[in-house]
N, C-alpha and C positions, 0 to 999 in steps of 0.2 A: 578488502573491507576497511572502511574506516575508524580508525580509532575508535571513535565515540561508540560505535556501535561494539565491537569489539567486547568493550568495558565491560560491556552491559547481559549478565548470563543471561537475562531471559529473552536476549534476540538472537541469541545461537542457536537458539531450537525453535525460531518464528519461521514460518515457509518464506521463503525466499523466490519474490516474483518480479518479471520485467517490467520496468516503466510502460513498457506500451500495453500493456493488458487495459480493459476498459474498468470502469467502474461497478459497473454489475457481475463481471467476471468474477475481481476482485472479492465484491460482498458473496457473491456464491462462494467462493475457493474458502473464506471467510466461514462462511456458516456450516461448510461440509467439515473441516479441520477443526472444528467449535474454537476458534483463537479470536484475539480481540485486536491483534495487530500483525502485520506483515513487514517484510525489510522488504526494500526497494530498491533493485541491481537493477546497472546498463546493462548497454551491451557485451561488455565485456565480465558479465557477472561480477563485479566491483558494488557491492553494497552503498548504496547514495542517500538512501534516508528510511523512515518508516511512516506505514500509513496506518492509522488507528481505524479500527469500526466508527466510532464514536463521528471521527469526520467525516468520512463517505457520508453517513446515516444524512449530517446536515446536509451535505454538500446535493445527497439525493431528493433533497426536500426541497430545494429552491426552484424557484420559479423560472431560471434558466438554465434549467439542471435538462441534459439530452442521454440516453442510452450509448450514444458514442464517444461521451467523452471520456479520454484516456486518463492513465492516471499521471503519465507526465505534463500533461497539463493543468494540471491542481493547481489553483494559486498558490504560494510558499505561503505557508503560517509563520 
């Protein structure tokens, strides 16, 4: 895990999902756990960042928004 995340208690107890999961996975896995944000591991389960509801929600509203995109393909914020 990285540092930053570390830091941070309220990401210790965030589910802990793969980059490659898609985006709808993601908001379901999201709405079943009722959380508002996820850590994001490789494949080496190594914590790499986090993805909030808030952004999916946008990211699912755009106009070149597809059911397959993964979440390691998110633009970086």
């Amino acid at each position: 895990m990285t540092p930053v995340l570390a830091q941070h208690h309220s990401l210790a107890h965030a589910p802990r999902i793969r980059d490659d999961m898609t985006v709808e996975v993601a908001l379901s896995l999201m709405a079943g756990a009722q959380v508002d944000h996820l850590v994001l591991c490789d494949g080496d389960d190594q914590g790499t960042g986090l993805v909030t509801l808030a952004r999916l929600t946008v990211l699912r509203d755009t106009p070149t928004y597809t059911d397959r995109v993964r979440l390691r393909d998110l633009p970086a914020s």
